[in-house]
matplotlib code that plots the C-alpha trace (Angstrom):
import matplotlib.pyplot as plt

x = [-133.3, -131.1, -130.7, -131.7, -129.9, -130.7, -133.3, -134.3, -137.7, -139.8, -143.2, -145.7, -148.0, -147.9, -151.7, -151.9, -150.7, -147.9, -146.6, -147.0, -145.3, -142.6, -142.1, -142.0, -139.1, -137.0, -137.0, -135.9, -132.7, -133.6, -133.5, -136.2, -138.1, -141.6, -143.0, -146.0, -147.6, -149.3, -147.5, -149.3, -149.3, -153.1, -154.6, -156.6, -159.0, -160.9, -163.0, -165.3, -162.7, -164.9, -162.7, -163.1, -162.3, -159.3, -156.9, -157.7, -155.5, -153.3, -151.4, -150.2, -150.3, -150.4, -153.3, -154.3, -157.0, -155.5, -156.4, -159.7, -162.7, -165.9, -166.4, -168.5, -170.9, -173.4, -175.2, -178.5, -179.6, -182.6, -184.6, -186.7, -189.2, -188.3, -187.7, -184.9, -182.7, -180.1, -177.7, -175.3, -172.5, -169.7, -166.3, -167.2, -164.8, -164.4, -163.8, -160.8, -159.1, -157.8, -155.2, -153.8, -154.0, -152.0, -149.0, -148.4, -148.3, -146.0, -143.8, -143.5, -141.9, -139.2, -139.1, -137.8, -135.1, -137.5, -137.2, -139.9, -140.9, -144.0, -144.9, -143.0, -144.8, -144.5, -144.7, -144.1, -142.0, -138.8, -137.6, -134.5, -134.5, -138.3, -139.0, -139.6, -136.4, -137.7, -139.8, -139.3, -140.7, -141.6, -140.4, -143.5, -142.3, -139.1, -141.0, -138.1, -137.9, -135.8, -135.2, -135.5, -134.2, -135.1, -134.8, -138.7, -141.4, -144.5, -147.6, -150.1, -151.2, -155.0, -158.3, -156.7, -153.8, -151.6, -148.9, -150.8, -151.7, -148.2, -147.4, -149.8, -151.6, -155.0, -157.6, -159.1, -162.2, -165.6, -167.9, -170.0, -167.0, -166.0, -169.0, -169.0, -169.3, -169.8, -169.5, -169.6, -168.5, -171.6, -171.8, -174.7, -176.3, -177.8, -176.3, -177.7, -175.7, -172.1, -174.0, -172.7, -176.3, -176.4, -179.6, -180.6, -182.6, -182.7, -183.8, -180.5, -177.9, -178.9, -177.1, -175.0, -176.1, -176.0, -174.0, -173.8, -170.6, -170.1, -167.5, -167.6, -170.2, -172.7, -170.4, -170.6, -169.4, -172.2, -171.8, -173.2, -171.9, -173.4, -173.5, -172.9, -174.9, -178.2, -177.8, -180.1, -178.0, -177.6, -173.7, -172.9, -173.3, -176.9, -177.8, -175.6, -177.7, -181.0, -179.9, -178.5, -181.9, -183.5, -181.2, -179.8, -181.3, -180.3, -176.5, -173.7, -171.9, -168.2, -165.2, -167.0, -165.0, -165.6, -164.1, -164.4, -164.5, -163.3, -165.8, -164.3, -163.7, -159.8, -157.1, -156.6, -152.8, -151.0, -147.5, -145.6, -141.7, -140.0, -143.6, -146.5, -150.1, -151.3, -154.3, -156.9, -154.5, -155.0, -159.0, -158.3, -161.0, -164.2, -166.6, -169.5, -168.6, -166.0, -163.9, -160.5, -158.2, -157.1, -157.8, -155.0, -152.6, -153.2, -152.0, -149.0, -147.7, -147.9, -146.4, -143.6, -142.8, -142.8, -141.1, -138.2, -137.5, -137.6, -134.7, -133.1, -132.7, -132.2, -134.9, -137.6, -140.0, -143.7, -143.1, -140.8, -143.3, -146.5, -146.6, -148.1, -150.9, -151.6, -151.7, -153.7, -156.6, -156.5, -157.0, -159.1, -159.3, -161.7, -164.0, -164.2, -164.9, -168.3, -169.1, -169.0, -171.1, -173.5, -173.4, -173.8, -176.8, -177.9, -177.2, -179.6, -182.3, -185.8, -186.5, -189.2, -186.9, -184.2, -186.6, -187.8, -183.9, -183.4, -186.8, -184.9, -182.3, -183.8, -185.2, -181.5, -179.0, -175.7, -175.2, -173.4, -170.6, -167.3, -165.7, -168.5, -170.4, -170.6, -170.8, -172.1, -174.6, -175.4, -175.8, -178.1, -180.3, -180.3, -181.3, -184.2, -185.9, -185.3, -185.1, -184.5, -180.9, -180.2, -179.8, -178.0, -175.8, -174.9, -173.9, -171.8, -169.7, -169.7, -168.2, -165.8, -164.6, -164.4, -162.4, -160.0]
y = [-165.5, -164.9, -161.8, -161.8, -159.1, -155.6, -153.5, -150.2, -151.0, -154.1, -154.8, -156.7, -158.3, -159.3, -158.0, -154.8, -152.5, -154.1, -155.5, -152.1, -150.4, -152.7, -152.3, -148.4, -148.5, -151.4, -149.5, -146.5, -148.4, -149.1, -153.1, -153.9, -157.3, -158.3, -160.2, -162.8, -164.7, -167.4, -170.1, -168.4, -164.8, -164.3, -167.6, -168.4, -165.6, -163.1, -161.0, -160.0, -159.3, -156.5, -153.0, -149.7, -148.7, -150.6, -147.5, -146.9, -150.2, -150.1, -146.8, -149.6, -152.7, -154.0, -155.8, -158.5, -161.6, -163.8, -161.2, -160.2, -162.2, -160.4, -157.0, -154.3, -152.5, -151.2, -151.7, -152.9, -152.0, -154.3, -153.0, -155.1, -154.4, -155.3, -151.7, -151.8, -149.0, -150.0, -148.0, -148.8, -147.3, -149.6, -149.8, -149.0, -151.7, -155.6, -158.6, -159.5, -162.8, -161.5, -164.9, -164.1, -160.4, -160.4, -162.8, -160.7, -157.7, -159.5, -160.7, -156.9, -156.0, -159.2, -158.2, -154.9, -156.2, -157.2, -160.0, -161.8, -164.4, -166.5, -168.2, -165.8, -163.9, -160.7, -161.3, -157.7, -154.2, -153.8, -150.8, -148.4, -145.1, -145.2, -145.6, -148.9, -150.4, -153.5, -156.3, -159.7, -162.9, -166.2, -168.8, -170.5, -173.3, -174.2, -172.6, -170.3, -166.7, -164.2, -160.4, -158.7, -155.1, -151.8, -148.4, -148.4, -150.6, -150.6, -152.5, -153.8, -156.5, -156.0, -156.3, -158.6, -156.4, -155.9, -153.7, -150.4, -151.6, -152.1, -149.1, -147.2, -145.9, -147.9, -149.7, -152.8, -151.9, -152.5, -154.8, -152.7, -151.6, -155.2, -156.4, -160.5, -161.7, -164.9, -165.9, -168.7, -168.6, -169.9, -171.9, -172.0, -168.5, -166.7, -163.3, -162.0, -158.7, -157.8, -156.0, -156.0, -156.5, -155.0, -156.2, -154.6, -155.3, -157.1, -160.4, -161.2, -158.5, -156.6, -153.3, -154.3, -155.8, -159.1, -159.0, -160.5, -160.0, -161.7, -163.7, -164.5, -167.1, -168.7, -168.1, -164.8, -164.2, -164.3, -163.2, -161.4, -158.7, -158.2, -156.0, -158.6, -156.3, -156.6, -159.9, -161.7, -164.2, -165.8, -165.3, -164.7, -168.2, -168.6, -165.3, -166.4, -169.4, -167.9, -165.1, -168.2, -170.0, -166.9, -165.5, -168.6, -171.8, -173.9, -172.7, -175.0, -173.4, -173.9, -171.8, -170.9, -167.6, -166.2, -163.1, -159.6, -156.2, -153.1, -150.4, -147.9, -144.6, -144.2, -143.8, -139.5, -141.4, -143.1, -143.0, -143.3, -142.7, -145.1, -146.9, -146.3, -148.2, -149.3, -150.4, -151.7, -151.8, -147.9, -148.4, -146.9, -149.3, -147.7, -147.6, -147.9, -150.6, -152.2, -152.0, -151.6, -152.5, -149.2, -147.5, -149.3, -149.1, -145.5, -145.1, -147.4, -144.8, -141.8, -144.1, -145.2, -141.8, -140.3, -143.1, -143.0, -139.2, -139.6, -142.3, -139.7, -136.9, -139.6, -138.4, -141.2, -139.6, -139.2, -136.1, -136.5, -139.3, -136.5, -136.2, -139.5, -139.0, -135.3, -136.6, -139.3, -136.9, -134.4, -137.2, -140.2, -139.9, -136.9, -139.3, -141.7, -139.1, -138.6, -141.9, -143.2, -141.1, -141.9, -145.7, -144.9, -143.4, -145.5, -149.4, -148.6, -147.7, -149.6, -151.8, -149.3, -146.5, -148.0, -149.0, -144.8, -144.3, -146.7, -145.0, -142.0, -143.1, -144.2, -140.5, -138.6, -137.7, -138.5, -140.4, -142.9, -141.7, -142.6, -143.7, -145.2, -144.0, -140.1, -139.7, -136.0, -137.5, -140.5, -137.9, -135.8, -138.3, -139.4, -136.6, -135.8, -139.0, -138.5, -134.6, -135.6, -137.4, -133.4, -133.3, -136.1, -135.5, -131.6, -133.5, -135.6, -133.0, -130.7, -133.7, -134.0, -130.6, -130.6, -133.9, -132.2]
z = [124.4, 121.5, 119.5, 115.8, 114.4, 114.1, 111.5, 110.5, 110.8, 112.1, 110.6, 113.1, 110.0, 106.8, 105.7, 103.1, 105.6, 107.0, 103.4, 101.7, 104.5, 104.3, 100.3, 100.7, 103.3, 101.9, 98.5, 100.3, 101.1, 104.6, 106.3, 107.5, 108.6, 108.1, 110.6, 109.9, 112.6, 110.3, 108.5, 105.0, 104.4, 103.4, 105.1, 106.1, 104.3, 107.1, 104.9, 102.7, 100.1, 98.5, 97.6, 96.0, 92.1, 90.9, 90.0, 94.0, 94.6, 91.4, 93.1, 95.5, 93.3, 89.8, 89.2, 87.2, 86.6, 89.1, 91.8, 90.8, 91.5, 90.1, 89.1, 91.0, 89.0, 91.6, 95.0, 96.5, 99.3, 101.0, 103.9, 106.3, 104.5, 101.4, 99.9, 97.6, 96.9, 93.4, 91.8, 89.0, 88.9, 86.4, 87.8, 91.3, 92.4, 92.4, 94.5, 95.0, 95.7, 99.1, 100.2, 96.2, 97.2, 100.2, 99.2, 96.0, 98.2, 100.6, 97.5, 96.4, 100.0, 99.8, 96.2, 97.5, 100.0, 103.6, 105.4, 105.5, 108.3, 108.4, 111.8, 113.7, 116.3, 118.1, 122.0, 123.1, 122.4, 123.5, 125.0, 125.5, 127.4, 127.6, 123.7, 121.3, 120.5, 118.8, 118.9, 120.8, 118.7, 118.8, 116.5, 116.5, 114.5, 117.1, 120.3, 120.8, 121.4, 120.2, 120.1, 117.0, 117.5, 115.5, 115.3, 114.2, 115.0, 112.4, 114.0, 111.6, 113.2, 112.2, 114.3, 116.9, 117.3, 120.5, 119.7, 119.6, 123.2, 124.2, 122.8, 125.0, 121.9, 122.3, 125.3, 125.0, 123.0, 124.1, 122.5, 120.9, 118.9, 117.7, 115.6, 115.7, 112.0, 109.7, 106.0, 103.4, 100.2, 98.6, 94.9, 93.1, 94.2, 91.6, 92.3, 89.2, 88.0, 89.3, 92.3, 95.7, 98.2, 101.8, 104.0, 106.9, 109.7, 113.3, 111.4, 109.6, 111.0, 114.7, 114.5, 111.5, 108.2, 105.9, 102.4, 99.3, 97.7, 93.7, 93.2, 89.7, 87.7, 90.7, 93.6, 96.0, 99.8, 101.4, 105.1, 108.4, 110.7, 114.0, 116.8, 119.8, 122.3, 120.0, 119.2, 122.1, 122.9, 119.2, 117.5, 113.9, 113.0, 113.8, 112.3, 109.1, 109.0, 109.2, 106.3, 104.5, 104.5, 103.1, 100.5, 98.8, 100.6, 97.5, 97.7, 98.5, 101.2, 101.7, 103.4, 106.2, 107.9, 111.9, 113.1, 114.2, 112.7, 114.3, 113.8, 116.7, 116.1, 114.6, 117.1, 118.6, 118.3, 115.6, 116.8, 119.7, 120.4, 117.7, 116.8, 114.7, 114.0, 110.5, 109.4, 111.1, 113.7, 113.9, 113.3, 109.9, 108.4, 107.8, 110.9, 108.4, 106.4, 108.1, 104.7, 105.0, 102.6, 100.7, 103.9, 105.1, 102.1, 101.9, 105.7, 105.3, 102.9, 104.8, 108.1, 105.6, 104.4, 108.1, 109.1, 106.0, 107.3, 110.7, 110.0, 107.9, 110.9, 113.5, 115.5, 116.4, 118.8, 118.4, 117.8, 115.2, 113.7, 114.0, 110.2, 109.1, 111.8, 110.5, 107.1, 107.7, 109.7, 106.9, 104.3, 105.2, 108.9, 108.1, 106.2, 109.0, 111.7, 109.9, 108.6, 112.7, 113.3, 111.0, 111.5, 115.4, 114.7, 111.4, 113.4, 115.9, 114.0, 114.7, 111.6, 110.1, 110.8, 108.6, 105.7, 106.1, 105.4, 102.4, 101.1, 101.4, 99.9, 97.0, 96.3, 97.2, 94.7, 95.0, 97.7, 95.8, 93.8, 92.0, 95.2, 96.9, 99.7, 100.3, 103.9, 103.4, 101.5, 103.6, 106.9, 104.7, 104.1, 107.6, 108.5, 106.1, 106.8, 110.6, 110.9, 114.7, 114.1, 113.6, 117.3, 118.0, 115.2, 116.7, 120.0, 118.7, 116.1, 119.6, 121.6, 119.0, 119.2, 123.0, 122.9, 120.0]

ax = plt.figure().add_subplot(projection="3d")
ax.plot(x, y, z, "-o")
ax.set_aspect("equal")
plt.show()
């Protein structure tokens, strides 16, 4: 092995968390390298590409046309059977061109002074005195390995990460907490307004749902995500197929995209001595949608600025490192803690139960606001069309309490 110099920080990915994280600490002054296991940051494309109101994203990046595919003016909902719940609510979000996305975001963090390398990847964490010291990597292009040492290690190395593993920070999940999904981007689907369409129901999606997300004039995302322990023995594809067949059977379909979604519950740990988790990394995505992306930007600032003052005192440990994970719980962790529990409870609904919900839906008030989904809202409404989810609802917040 050969050693490759030594950095304040070392960023395991190159997605939104991992770039933004490394932006924030190289502008602080400090040297860090960004570490990208593909040969192009942002290819190939793993997901839906669907995010929140733009000046959400435009506190982490300028935007402009390039990056945005379509609009989002509203949602429909589609029950199994047939109910339809629509709201409207211009400016919602968009659709953005997520490969565009992430390589802008990367060039904002080399912009800012990281090293960036593509087709490097991280093999393990290095240790000293019984805390991460660094990363060792993988030139995957030469085969060679190499030991890239740091006095930080930030992994955001997304749904197949490894580092919060090695870090002792996460299990291997189980499979109901890794949903197996499929999507085309489809021409010639008429998507009609600038609408982003959820189906539900064990016909298209078992325990997850079907979307349809626009991505600008004829052309839309159309995908599946499913829960592998309802799905009878069928994967992503064949439900994908069957969805396809229904919703546009005219459509041309091209990229096709397979992959997983983390929707665990997020992490009781974000850092460890000289490491913290990012992202979807740190099951900051949401557990109800699967969304992720400002979810992950948001916790790459808090990491960096924990981070940028541990490296200030000196003092590395997890302790010392506390403050991005407190933030983070107080802030958008809270959100999550409610909306898994609602999609434990909501995904394994019986097909007539979950058109009773989307009825509901259509009647309640607020349940989709400025920012989206309202998980307050969304649990109300659970509740009034089931009033027994009450109970299972109580056991879980108690649980929750007890594990706290």
């Amino acid at each position: 092995m050969t050693e490759s110099g030594r950095y304040d920080v070392a960023v395991i990915g190159a997605g939104p968390g991992g770039s933004r994280a490394a932006e924030r600490l190289a502008r602080l002054g400090h040297r860090v390298l960004l570490l990208e296991k593909r040969e192009r940051v942002g290819h190939p494309v793993r997901c839906a590409e669907a995010v929140g109101p733009r000046e959400d994203v435009e506190r982490y990046l300028a935007l402009d046309d390039t990056l945005v595919s379509s609009p989002v003016d509203g949602v429909t909902v589609v029950a199994p059977d047939g109910t339809r719940f629509e709201r409207g609510f211009p400016g919602a979000g968009f659709v953005v061109d997520r490969e565009a996305f992430d390589r802008r975001l990367s060039e904002a963090a080399t912009a800012a002074g990281a090293e960036l390398r593509t087709g490097h990847q991280a093999m393990g964490l290095l240790r000293e005195d019984g805390r991460v010291a660094g990363v060792r990597v993988k030139d995957l292009r030469r085969g060679a390995e190499y030991d890239a040492r740091a006095a930080v290690v930030v992994g955001a190395d997304g749904v197949e990460s490894l580092s919060p593993r090695w870090a002792g920070l996460k299990e291997h999940y189980r499979p109901e907490e890794i949903f197996s999904c499929a999507q085309h981007l489809v021409e010639g689907i008429d998507a009609g307004r600038a609408f982003i369409e959820f189906h539900l129901g064990r016909r298209f999606a078992p325990g997850g749902y079907a979307w349809v997300f626009p991505k600008g004039k004829d052309r839309a995302n159309v995908g599946v995500g499913v829960n592998p322990l309802m799905a009878d023995g069928k994967t992503a594809v064949q439900y994908l197929d069957a969805f396809l067949a229904h919703r546009c059977p005219g459509g041309a379909r091209g990229r096709l995209v397979v992959g997983g979604c983390v929707v665990a519950r997020g992490l009781p740990r974000l850092a460890a001595d000289g490491y913290v988790a990012v992202g979807e990394a740190a099951n900051q995505n949401n557990p109800f949608s699967g969304g992720g992306i400002v979810n992950a930007l948001e916790g790459a600032d808090m990491a960096a600025g924990a981070v940028a003052r541990a490296l200030e005192r000196g003092r590395l440990s997890a302790r010392d490192l506390s403050s991005y994970e407190k933030a983070w719980k107080r802030s958008t962790g809270r959100a999550n803690e409610a909306f898994f529990h609602a999609a434990r409870i909501f995904y394994a609904l019986a097909d007539e139960e979950l058109s009773r919900v989307v009825r509901e839906l259509s009647r309640a008030k607020g349940v989709i606001g400025g920012k989206g989904v309202e998980p307050r809202r969304m649990i109300q409404a659970l509740v009034v069309s089931h009033p027994r989810l009450l109970v299972q609802f109580l056991g879980y917040w108690l649980g929750a309490k007890r594990r706290r």
